[in-house]
C-alpha positions, 0 to 999 in steps of 0.5 A, a space after each residue: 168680535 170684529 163689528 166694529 170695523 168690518 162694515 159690510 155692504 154687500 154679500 154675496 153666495 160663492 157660485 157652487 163649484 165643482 164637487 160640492 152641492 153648496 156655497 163655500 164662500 160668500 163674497 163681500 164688499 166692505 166699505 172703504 175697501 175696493 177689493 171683494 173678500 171672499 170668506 169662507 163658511 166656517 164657523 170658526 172663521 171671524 168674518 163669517 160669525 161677523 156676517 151671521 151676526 148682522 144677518 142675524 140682526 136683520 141689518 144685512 141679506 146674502 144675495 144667491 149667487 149668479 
C-alpha cells in the first residue's frame, strides 16, 4: 500500500466529459508537490485504492466537481 508517502490534501471529481455519464478521474493535490494528478477510477489503480482507503476511513472527502 502507497500511504505511507501519498499525503493527499485535497480531491476533486474530473468534470464529466463528453460521451460518458460519470467521473473518470479525481484530481488530487499532494503535499509537498505542486502539480495536480489526476487519477483515474479504476480499481487496479494504486492511487485510487489509496484514495478509497482514506475516504474510507473518514480522513478524506472528494469535493464534486465544478
Amino acid at each position: 500500500m502507497i500511504n505511507n508517502y501519498l499525503n493527499i490534501t485535497s480531491a476533486k471529481y474530473q468534470p464529466i466529459i463528453e460521451g460518458h455519464t460519470k467521473s473518470v478521474a479525481i484530481f488530487i493535490q499532494v503535499k509537498g508537490q505542486a502539480m495536480e494528478w489526476a487519477v483515474p477510477i479504476d480499481d487496479s489503480n494504486t492511487h485510487y485504492q489509496e484514495i478509497k482507503r482514506q475516504v474510507d476511513a473518514g480522513t478524506l472527502t472528494i469535493a464534486d466537481a465544478d
